[in-house]
C-alpha positions in Angstrom: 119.1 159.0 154.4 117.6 155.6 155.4 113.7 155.7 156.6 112.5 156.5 160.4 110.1 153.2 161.2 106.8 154.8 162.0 105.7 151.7 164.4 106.8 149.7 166.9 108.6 146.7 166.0 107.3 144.9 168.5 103.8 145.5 168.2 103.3 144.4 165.1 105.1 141.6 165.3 102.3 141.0 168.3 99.6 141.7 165.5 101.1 139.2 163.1 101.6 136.6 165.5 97.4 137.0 166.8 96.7 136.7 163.0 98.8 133.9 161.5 97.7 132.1 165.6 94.2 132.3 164.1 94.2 132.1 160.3 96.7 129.9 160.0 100.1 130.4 157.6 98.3 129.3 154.4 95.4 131.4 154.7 97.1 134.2 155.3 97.8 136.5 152.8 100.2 139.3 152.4 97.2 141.8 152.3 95.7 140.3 155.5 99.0 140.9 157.0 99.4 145.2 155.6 95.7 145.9 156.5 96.1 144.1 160.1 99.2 145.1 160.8 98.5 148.6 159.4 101.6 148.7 157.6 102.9 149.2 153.7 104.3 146.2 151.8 107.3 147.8 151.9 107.8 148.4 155.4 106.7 144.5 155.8 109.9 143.2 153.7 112.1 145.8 154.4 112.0 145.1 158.6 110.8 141.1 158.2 111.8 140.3 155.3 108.3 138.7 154.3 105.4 136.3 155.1 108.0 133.4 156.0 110.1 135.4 157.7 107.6 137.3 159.5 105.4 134.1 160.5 108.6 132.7 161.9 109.4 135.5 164.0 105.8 136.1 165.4 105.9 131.7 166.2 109.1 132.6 168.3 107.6 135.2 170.5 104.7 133.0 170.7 107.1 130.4 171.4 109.2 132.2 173.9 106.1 134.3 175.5 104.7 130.8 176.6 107.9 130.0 177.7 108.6 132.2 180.5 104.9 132.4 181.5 105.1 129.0 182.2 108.5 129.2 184.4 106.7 132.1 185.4 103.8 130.3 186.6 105.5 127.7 188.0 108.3 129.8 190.6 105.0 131.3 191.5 103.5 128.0 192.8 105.5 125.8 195.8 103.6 122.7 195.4 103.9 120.9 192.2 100.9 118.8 192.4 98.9 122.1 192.7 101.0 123.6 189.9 100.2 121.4 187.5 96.8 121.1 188.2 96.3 124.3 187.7 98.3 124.9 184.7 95.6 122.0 182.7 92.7 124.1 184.5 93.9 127.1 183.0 94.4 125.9 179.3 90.8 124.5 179.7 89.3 127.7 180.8 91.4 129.5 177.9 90.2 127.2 175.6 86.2 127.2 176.3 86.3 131.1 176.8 88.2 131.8 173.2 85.7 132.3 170.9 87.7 132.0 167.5 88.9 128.3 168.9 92.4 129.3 168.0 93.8 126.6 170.2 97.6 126.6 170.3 99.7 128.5 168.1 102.2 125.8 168.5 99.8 122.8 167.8 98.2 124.5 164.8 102.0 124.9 163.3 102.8 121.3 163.6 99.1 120.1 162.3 99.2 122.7 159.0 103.4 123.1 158.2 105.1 119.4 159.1 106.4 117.3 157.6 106.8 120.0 154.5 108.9 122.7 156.4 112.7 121.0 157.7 113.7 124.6 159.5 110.3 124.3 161.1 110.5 120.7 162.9 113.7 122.0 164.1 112.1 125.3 165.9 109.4 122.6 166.7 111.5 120.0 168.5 113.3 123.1 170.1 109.9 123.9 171.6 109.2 120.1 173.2 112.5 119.8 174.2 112.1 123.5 176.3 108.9 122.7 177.7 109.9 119.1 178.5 112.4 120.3 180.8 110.4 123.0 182.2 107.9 120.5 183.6 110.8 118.0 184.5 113.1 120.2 186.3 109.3 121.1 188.6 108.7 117.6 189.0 112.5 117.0 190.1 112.2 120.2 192.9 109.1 118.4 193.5 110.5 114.9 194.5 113.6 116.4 196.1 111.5 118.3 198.5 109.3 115.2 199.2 106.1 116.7 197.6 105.9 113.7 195.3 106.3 109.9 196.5 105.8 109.0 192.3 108.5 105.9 191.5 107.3 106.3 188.1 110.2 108.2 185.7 110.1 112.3 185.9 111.3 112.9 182.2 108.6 110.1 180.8 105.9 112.4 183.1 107.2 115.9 182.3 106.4 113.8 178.3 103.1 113.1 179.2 102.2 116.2 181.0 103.8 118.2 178.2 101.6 115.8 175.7 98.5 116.3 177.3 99.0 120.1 177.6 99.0 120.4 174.1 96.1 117.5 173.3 94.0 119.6 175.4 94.8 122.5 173.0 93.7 119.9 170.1 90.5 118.5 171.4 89.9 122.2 172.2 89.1 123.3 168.9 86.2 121.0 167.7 84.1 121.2 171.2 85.7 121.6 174.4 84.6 118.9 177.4 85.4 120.5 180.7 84.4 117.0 182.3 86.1 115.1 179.5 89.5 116.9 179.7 89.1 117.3 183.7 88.9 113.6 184.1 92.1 113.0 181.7 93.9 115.2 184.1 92.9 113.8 187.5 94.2 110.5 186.1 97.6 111.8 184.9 97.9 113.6 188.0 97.8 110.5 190.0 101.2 109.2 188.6 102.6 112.2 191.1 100.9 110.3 194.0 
């Protein structure tokens, strides 16, 4: 008779992705990961198959969590200009209020696991390629609709945009400048003028 899982799938996988976010993969160990996630070994390789396994699938809810809140965002905000804007005011204010100066999830991957992990650049490039065309296909509904008068190429600012979201994550976690990363964002905004 095969065992009845006493947790929510889901949940931990939550739990492990908040704990590899701000340990790191490395410094994560198997322990940290039973007495967080408040589950035996067992149960931990017999639903995700182990640390690799489960570190991969708590990056791809990270992954696809961020995602959607940023379409999310985004339907929720007519003009572009404004969208963006605040999209960089809310990573700053994220960034200065977290306390453990996690940064991104995403960043932190690419900083600690590349070049070393070939499955991992591909999730990785996945991840730009998503976002890229996220912030393009905004900036596209923004020119269409005459919000933007930019003659400068969408897909080379939906890079940019999608660079400097994540470079704000980065700078984020030695001593985040409001002014500093404020200023960076009024100038890159100005290519939509």
């Amino acid at each position: 008779m095969p065992r009845v899982k006493l947790f929510d799938e889901h949940e931990v996988l939550t739990k492990a992705m908040h704990l590899f976010w701000k340990q790191g993969y490395s410094a994560t160990s198997v322990q940290d990961l039973v007495t967080c996630l408040g589950i035996n070994r067992a149960s931990l390789y017999d639903t995700f198959g182990g640390k690799d396994q489960l570190f991969k699938k708590s990056f791809e809810l990270y992954r696809k969590t961020n995602l959607e809140g940023v379409i999310k965002f985004f339907e929720n905000r007519p003009n572009v200009k404004v969208g963006f804007s605040e999209l960089f005011d809310n990573a700053i204010k994220e960034d200065i209020l977290d306390k453990d100066n996690k940064g991104c999830f995403v960043v932190n991957t690419i900083t600690e696991l590349l070049p070393n992990d070939d499955s991992l650049l591909i999730i990785l490039e996945k991840n730009k390629q998503d976002f890229e065309k996220v912030f393009y296909e905004y900036l596209k509904k923004g020119k269409e609709s005459g919000q933007l008068k930019t003659t400068h190429n969408l897909k080379s600012i939906a890079t940019l945009f999608y660079t400097l979201y994540n470079g704000i994550r980065v700078v984020s976690k030695t001593r985040p400048d409001k002014k500093e990363s404020v200023d960076a964002i009024t100038i890159a905004l100005s290519l939509l003028s």
